[in-house]
ROZA-144646 format. One line per 10 residues: number of its first residue (from 1); their letters; for each residue x, y negated, z negated of N, C-alpha, C. Coordinates in nm, 4 decimals, decimal comma. Example, Ala and Ser with C-alpha at 12.3 -4.5 7.8 and 13.67 -1.06 7.14 Angstrom:
<nodes>
1> AS> 1,3190/0,5690/-0,7800/1,2300/0,4500/-0,7800/1,3200/0,3300/-0,7800; 1,2850/0,2250/-0,7080/1,3670/0,1060/-0,7140/1,2900/-0,0030/-0,7870
</nodes>
This chain:
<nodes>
1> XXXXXXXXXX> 0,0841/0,1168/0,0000/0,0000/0,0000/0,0000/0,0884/-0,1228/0,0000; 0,0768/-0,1779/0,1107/0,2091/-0,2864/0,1332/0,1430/-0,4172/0,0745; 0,1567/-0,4616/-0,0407/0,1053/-0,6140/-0,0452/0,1824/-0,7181/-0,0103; 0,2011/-0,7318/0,1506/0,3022/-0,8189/0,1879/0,2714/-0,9840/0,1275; 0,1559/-1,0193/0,0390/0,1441/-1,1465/0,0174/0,1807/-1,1053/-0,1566; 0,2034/-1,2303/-0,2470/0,1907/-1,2088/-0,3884/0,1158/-1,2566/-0,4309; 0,1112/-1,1935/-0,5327/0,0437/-1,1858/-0,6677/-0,0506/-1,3363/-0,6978; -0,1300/-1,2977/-0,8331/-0,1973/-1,4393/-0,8946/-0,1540/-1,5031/-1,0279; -0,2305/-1,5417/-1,0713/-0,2352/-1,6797/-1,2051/-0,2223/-1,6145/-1,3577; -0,2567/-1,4553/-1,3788/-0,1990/-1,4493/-1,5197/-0,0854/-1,3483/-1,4874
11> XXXXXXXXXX> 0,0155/-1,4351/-1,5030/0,1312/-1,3579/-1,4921/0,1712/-1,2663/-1,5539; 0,1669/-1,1046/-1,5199/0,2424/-1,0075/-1,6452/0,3242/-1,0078/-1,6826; 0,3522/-0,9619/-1,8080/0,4444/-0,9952/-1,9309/0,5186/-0,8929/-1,8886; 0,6357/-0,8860/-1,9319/0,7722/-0,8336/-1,8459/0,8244/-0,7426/-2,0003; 0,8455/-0,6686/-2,0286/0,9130/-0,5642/-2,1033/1,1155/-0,5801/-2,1086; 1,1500/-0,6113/-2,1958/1,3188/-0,6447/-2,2214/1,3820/-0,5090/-2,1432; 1,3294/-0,3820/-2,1454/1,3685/-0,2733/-2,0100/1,3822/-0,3154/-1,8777; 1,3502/-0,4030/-1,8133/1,3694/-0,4268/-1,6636/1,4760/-0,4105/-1,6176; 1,5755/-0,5267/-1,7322/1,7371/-0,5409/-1,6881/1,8248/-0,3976/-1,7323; 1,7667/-0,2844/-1,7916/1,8432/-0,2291/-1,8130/1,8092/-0,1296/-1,6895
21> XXXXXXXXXX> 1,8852/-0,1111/-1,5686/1,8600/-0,0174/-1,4545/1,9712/0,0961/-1,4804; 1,9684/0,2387/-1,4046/2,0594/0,3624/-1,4347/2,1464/0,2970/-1,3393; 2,2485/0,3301/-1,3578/2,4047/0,3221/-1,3157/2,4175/0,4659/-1,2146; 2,3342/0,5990/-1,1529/2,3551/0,6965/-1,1179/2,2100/0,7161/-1,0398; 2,1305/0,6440/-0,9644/2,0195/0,7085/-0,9341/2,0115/0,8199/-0,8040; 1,9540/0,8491/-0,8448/1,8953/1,0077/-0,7414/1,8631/0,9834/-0,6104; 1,8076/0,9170/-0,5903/1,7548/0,8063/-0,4832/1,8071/0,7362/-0,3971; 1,8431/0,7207/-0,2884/1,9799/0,6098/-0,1914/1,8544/0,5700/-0,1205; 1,8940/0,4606/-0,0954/1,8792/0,3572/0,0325/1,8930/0,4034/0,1421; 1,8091/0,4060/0,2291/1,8479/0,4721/0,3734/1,8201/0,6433/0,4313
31> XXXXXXXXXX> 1,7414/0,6665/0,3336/1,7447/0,8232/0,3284/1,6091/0,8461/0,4313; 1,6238/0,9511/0,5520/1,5565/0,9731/0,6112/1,4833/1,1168/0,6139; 1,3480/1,1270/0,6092/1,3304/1,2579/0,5990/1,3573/1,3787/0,6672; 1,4192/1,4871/0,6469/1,4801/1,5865/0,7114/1,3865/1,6396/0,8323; 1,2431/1,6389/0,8050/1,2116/1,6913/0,8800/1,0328/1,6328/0,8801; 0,9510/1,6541/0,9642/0,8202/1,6213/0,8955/0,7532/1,7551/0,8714; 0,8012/1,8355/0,8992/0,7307/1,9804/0,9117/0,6272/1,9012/0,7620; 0,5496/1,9751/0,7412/0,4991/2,0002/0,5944/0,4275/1,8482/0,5410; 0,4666/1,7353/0,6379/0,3907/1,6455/0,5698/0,2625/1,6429/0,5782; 0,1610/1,5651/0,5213/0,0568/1,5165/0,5090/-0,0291/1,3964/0,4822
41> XXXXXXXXXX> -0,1049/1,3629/0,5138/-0,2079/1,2711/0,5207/-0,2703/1,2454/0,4174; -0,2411/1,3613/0,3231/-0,3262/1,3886/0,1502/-0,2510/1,2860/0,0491; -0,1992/1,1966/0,0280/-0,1565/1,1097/-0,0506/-0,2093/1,0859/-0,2226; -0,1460/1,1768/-0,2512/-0,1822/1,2035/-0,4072/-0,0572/1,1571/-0,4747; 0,0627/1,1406/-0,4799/0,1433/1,0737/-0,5779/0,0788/0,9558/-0,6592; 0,0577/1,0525/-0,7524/0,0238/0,9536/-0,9330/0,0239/0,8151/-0,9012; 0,1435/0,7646/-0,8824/0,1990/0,6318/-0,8472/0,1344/0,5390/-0,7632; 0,1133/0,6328/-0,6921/0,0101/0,5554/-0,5389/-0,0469/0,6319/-0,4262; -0,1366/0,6658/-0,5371/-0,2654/0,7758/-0,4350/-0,3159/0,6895/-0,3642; -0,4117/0,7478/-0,2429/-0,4485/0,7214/-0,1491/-0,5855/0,7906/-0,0854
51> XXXXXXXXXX> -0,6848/0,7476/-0,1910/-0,8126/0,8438/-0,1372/-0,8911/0,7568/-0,0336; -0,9355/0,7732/0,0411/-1,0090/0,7567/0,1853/-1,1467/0,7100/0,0948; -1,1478/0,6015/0,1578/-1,3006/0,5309/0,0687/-1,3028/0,4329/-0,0329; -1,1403/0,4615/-0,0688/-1,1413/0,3411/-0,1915/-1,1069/0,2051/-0,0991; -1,1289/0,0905/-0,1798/-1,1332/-0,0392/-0,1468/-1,0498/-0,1088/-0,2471; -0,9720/-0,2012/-0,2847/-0,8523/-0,2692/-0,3430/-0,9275/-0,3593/-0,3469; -0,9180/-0,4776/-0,4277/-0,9370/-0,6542/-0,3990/-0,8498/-0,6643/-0,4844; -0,7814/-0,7830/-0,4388/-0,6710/-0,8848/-0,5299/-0,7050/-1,0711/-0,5145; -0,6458/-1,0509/-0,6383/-0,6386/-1,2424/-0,6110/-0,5876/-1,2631/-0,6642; -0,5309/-1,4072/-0,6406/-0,4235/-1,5001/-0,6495/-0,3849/-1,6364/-0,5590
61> XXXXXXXXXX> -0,2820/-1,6453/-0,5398/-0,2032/-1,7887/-0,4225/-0,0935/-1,7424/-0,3618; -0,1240/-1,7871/-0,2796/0,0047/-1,7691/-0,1979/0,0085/-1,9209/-0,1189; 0,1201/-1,9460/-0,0658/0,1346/-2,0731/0,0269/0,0555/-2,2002/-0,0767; 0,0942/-2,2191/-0,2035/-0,0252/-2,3265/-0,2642/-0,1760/-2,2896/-0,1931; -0,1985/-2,1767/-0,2096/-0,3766/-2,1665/-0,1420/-0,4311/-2,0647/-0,2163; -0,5637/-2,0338/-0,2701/-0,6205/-1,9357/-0,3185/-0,5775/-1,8269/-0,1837; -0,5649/-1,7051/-0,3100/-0,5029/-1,5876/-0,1610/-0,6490/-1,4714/-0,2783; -0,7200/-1,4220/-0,1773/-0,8063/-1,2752/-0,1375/-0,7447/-1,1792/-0,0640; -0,7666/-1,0685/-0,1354/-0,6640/-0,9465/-0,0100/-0,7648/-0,8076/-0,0183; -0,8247/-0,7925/0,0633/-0,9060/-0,6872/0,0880/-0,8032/-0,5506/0,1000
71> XXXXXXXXXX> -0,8375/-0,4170/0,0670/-0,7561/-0,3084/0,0929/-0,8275/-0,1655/0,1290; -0,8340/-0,1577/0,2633/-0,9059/-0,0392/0,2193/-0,8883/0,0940/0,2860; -0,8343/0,2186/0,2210/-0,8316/0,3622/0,2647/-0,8614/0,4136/0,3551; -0,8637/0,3976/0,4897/-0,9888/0,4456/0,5792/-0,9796/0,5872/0,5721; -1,0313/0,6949/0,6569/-1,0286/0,8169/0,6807/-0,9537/0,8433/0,8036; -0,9170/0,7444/0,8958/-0,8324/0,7570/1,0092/-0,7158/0,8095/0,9750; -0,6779/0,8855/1,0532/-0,5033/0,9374/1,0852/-0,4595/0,8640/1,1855; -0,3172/0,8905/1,1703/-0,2475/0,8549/1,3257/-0,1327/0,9406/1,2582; -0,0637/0,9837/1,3750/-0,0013/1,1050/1,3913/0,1060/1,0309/1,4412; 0,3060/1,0429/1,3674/0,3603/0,9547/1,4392/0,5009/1,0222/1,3876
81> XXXXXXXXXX> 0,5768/1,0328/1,4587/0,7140/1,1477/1,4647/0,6695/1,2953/1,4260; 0,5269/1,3885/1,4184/0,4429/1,4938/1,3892/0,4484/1,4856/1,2461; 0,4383/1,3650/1,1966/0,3748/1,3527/1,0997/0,2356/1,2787/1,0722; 0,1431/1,3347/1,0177/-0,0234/1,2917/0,9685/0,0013/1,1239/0,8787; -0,0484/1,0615/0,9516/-0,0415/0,9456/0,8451/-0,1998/0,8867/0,7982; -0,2012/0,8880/0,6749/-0,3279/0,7959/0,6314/-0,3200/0,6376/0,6893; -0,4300/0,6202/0,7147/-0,4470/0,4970/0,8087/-0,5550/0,3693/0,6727; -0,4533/0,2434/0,6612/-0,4793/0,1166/0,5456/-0,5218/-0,0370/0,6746; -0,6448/-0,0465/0,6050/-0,6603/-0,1946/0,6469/-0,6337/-0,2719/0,5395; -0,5840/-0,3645/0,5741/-0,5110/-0,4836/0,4877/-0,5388/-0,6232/0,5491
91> XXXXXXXXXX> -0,5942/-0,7059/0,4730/-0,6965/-0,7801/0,5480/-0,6742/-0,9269/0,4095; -0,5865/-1,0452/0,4566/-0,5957/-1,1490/0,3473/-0,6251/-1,2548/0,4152; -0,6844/-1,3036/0,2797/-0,8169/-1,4642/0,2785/-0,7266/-1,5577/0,2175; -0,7308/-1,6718/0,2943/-0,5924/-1,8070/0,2180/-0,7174/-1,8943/0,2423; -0,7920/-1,9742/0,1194/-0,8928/-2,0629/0,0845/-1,0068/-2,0299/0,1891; -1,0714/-1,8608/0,1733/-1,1599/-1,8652/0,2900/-1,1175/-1,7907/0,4087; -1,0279/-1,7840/0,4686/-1,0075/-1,7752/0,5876/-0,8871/-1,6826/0,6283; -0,9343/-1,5776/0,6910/-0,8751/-1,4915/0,7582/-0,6993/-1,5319/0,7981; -0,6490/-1,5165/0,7189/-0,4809/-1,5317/0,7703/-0,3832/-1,4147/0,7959; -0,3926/-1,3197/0,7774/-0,3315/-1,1783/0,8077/-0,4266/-1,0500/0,8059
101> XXXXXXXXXX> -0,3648/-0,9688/0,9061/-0,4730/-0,8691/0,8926/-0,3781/-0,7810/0,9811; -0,3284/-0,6290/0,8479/-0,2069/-0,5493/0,9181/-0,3154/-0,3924/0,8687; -0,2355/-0,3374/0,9884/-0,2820/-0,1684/0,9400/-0,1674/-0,1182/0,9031; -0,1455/-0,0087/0,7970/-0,0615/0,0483/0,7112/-0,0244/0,1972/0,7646; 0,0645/0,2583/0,7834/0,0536/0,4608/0,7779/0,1488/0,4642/0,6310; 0,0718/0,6007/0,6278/0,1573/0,6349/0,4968/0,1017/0,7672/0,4833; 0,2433/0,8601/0,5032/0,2368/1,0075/0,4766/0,2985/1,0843/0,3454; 0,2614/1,1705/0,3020/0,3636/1,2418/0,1760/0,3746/1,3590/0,2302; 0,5075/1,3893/0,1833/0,5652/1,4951/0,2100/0,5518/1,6107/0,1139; 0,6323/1,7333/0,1073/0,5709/1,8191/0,0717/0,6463/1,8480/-0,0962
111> XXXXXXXXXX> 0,7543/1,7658/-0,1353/0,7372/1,7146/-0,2360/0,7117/1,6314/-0,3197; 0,5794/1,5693/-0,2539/0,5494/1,4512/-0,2975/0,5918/1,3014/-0,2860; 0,6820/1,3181/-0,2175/0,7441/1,1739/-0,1602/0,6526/1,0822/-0,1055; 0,6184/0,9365/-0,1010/0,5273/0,8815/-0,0066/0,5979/0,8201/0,1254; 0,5876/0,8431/0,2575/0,6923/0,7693/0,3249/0,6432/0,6948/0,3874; 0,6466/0,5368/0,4273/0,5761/0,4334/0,4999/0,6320/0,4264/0,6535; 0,5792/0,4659/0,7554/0,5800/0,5068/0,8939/0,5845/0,3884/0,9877; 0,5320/0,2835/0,9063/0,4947/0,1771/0,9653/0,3848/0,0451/0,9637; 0,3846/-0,0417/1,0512/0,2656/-0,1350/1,0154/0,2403/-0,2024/1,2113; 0,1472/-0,2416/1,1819/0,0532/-0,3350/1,2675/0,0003/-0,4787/1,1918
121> XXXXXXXXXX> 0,0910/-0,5325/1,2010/0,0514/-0,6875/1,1303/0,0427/-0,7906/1,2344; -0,0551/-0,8799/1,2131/-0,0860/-1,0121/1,2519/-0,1157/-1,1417/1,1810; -0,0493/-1,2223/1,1987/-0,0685/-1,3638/1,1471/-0,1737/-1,4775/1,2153; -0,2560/-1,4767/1,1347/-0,4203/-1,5694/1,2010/-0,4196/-1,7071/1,1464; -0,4539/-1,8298/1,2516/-0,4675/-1,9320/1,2012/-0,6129/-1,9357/1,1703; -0,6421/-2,0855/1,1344/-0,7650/-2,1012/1,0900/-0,8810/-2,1061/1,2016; -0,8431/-2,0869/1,2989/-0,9482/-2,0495/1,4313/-0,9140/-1,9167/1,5042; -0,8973/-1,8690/1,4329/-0,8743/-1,7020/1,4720/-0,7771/-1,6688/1,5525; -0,6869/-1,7504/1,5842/-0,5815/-1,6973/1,7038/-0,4562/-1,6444/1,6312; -0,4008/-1,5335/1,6489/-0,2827/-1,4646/1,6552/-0,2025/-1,5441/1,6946
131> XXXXXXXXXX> -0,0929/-1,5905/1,5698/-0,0079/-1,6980/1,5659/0,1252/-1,5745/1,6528; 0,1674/-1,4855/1,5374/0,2875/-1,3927/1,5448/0,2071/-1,2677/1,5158; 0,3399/-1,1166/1,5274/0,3163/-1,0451/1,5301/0,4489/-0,9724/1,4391; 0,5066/-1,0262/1,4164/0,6657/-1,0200/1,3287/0,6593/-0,9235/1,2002; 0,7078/-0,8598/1,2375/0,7004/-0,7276/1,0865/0,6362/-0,6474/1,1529; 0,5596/-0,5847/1,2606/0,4813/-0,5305/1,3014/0,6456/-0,3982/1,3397; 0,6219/-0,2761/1,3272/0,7420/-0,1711/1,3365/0,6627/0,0001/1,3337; 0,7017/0,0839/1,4470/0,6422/0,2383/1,3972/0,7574/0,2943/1,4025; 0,7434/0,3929/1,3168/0,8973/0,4932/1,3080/0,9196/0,5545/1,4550; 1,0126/0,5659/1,5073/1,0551/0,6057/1,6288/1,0353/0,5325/1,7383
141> XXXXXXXXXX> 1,0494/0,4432/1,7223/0,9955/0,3635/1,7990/1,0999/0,2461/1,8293; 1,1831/0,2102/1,9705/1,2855/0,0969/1,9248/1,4215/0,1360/1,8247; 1,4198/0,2214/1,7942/1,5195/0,2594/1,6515/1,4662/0,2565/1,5414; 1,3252/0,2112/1,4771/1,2856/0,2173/1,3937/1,2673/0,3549/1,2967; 1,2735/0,3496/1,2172/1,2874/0,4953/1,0871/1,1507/0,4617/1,0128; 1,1006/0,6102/0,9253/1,0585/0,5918/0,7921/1,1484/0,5345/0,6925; 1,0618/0,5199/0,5723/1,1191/0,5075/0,4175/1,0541/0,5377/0,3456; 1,1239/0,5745/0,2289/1,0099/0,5664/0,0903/0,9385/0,4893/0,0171; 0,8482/0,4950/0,0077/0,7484/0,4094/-0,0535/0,7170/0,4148/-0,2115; 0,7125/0,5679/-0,2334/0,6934/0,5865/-0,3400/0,7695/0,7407/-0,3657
151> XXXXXXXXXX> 0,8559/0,7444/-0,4581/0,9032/0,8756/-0,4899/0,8299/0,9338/-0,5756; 0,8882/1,1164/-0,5526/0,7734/1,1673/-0,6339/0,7650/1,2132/-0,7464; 0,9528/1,1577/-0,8455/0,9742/1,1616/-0,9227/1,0333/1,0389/-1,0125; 0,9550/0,8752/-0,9946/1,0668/0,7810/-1,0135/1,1057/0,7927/-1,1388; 1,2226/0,6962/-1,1057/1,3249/0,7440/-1,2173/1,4156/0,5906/-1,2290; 1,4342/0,5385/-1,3461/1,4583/0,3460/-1,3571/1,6348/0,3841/-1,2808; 1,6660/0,2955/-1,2017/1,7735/0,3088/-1,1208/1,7290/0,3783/-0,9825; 1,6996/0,3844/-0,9445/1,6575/0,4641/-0,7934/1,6076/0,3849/-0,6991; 1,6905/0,3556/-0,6049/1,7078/0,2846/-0,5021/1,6489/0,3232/-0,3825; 1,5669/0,2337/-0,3145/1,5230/0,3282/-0,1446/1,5088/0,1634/-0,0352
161> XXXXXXXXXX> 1,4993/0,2190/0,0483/1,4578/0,1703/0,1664/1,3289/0,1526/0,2714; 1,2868/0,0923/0,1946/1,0963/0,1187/0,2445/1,0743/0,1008/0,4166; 1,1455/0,0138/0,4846/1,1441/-0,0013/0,5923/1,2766/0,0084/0,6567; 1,2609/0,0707/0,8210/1,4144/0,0270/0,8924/1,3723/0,0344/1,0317; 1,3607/-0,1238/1,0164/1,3885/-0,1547/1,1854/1,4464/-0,3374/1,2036; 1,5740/-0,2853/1,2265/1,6914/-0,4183/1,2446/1,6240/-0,5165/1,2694; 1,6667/-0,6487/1,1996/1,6454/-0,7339/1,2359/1,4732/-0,8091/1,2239; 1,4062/-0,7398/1,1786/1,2607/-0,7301/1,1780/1,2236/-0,7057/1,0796; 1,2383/-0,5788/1,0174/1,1619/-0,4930/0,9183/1,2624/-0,4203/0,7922; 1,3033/-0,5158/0,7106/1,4056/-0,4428/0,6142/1,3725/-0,4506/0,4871
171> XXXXXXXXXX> 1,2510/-0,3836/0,4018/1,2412/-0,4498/0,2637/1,2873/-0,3392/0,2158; 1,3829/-0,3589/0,0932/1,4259/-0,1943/-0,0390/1,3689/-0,2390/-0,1232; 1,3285/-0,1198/-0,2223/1,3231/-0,2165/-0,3778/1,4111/-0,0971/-0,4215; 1,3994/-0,1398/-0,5967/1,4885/-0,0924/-0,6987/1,3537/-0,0889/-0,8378; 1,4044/0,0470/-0,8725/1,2661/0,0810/-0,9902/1,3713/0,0510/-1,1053; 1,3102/-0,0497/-1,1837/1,3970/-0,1135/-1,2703/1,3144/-0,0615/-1,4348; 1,1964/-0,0248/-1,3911/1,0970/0,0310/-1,5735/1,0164/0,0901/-1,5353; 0,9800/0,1887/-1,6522/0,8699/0,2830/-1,6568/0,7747/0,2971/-1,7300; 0,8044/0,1386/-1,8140/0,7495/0,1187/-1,9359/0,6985/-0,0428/-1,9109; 0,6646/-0,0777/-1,8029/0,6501/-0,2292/-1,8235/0,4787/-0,2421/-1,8893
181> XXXXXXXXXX> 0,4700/-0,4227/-1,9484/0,3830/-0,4333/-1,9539/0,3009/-0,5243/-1,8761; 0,1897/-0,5063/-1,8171/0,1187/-0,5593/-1,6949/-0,0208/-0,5993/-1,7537; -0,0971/-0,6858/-1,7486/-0,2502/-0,7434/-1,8247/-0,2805/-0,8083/-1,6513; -0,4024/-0,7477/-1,6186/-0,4668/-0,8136/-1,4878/-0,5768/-0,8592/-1,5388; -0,7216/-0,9103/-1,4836/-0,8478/-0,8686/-1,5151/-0,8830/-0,7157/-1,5425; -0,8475/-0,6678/-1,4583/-0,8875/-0,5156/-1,4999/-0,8366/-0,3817/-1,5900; -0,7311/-0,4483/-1,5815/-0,6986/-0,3779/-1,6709/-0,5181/-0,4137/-1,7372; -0,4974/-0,3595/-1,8994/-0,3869/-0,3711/-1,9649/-0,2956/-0,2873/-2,0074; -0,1926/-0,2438/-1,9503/-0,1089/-0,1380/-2,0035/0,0365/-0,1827/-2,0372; 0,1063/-0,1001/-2,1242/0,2383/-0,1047/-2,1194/0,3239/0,0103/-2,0755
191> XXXXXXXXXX> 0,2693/0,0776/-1,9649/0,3226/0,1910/-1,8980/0,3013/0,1824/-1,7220; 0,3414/0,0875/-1,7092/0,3324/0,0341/-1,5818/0,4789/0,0683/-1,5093; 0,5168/0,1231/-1,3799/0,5980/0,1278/-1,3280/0,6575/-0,0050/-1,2015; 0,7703/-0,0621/-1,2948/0,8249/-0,2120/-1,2436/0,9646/-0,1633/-1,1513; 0,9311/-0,2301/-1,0044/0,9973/-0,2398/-0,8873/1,0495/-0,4203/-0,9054; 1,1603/-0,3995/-0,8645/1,2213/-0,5515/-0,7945/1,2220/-0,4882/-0,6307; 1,2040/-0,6178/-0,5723/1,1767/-0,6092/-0,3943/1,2624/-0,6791/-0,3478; 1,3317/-0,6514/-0,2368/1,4054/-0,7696/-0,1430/1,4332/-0,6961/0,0161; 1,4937/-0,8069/0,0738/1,5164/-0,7726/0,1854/1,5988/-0,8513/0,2904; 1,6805/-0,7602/0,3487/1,8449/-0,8345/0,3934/1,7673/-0,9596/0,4926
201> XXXXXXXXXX> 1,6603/-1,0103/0,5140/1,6225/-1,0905/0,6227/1,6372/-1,2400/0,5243; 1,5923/-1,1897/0,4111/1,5546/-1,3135/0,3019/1,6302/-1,3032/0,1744; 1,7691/-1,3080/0,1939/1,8558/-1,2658/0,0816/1,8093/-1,3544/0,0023; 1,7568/-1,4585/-0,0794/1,7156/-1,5671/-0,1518/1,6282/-1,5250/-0,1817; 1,5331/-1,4016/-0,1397/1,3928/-1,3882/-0,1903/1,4087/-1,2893/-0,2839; 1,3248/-1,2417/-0,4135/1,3297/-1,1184/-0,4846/1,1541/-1,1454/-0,5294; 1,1113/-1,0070/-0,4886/0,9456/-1,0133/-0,5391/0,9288/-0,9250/-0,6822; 0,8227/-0,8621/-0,7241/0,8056/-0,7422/-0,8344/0,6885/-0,7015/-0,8256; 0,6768/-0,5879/-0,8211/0,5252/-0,5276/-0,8004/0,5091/-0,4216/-0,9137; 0,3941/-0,4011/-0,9559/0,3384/-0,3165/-1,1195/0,2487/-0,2451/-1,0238
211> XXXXXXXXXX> 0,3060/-0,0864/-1,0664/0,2193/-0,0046/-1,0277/0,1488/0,1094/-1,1383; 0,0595/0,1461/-1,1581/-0,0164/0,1879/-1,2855/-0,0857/0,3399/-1,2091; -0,0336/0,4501/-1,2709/-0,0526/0,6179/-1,2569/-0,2102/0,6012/-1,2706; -0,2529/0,6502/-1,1436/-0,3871/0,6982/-1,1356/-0,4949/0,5938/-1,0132; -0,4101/0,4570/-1,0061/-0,4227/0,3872/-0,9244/-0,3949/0,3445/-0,8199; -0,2698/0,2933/-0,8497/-0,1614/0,2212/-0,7726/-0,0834/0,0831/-0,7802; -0,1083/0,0005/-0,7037/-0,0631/-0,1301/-0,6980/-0,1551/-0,2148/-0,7951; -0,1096/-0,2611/-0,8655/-0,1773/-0,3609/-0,9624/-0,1237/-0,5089/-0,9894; 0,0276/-0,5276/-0,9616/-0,0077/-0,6873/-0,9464/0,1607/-0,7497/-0,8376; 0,1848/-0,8252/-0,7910/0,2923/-0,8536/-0,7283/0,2873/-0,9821/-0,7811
221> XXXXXXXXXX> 0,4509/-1,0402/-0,7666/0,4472/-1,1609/-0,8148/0,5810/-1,2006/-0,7058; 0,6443/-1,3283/-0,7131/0,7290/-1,3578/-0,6649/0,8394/-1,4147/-0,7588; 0,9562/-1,3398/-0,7995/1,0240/-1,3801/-0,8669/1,1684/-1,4924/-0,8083; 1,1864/-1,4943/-0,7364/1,2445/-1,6026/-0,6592/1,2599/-1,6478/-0,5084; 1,2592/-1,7469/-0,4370/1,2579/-1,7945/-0,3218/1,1787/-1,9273/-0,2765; 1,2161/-2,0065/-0,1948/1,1683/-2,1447/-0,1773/1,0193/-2,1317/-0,2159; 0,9633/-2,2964/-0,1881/0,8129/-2,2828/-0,2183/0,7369/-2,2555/-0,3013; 0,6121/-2,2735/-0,3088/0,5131/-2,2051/-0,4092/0,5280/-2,0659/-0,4291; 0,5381/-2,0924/-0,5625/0,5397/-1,9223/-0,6285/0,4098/-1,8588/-0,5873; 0,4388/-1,6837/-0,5164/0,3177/-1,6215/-0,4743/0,3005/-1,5157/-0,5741
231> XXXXXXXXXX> 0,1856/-1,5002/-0,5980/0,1585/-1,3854/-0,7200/-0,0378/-1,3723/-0,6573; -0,0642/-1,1985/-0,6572/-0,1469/-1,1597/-0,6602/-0,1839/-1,0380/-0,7713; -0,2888/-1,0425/-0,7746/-0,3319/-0,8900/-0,9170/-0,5040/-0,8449/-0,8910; -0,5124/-0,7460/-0,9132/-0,5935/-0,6515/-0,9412/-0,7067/-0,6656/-1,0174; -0,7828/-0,6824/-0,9039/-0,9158/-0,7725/-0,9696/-1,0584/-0,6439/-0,9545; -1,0689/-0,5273/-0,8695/-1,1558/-0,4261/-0,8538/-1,1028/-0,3497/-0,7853; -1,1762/-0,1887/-0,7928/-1,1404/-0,0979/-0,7427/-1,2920/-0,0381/-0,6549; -1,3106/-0,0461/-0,6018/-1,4309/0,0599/-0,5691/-1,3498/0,2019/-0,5002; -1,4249/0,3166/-0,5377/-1,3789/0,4439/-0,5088/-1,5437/0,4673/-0,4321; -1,5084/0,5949/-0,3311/-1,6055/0,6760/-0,2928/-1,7063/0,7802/-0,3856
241> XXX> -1,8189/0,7866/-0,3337/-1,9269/0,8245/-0,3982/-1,8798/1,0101/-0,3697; -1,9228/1,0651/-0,5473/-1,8920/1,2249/-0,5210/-2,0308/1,2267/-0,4851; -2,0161/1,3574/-0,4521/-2,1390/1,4101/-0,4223/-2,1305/1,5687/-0,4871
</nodes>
């Protein structure tokens, strides 16, 4: 679940664990999956499941503007190096109005790894026209690779590479806690799993995203780079009806 915009207005409280990261992680930067045999479309990692039907909302600012970010699971696949990918609309509102709107893949593998395949992003002005298309990348495609999104064992120190395609598409993070504490509207924990974000395009930038077992993404913030500070959080969940 890529929240390429940040976070909102009650900022989570940060746990004195952040700065302490492992010196040895399991995890490298750059690691490509051996093979897709065995992946799937079933996206169950704790961390950041992925059931078909659920819907996300966030809020916050971004750009000095109220920011809305719609999210939602579809049931679509797309199939991309023979791997099954779950198919994400991602859809954000800046005071009202339609300003980005990207589709997501995201497959897990067969130990649980989540790997992000790619995106379809667009940048909308306030009369609907497709400004850019920049960040937009599919694995195999151009030289482009998977990455990990979500491992299926994190672990504080463990390093990855969420995207790789030069020049375009380079964000890593670094899982810095496993213990953070995060307060949205919806909800308050101190067992939140805390990422720092960056990426060689925007060496000046560093983001943080709180992700909470059983959910997922729960709040992003922007911890440094020009401009208005961007921060979004976790304002509802709707899930699909059992039957």
């Amino acid at each position: 679940m890529r929240i390429k915009t940040r976070l909102l207005t009650t900022v989570p409280l940060l746990s004195l664990a952040l700065v302490a990261c492992g010196s040895n992680p399991s995890g490298a930067a750059g690691q490509d999956p051996p093979t897709t045999h065995g992946f799937s479309a079933h996206v169950d990692n704790p961390w950041f499941p992925l059931e078909p039907g659920t819907t996300y909302r966030y809020r916050g600012t971004k750009d000095g503007k109220r920011a809305r970010e719609v999210l939602r699971v579809t049931h679509a696949i797309k199939t991309i190096q023979g791997a099954p990918n779950v198919v994400l609309r991602d859809k954000l509102y800046l005071d009202g109005k339609l300003a980005e709107s990207t589709t997501d893949w995201y497959s897990q593998d067969r130990a649980g790894n989540v790997w992000y395949f790619g995106e379809r992003t667009a940048t909308i002005n306030g009369s609907g026209r497709v400004l850019s298309r920049e960040g937009s990348f599919q694995a195999g495609v151009d030289g482009a690779r998977a990455g990990i999104y979500m491992p299926a064992h994190p672990k504080v120190g463990q390093r990855f590479d969420q995207e790789h395609y030069a020049g375009h598409a380079e964000d890593r993070f670094r899982i810095a806690d496993l213990a953070a504490r995060v307060k949205t509207p919806l909800l308050s924990t101190r067992h939140a799993l805390y990422t720092i974000e960056s990426t060689r395009l925007e060496p000046g930038v560093r983001d943080a995203k709180y992700y909470v077992r059983g959910i997922g993404t729960v709040a992003e913030l922007q911890l440094r780079g020009p401009g208005p500070k961007e921060q979004l959080e976790l304002v509802s969940v709707s899930r699909p009806r059992r039957h």
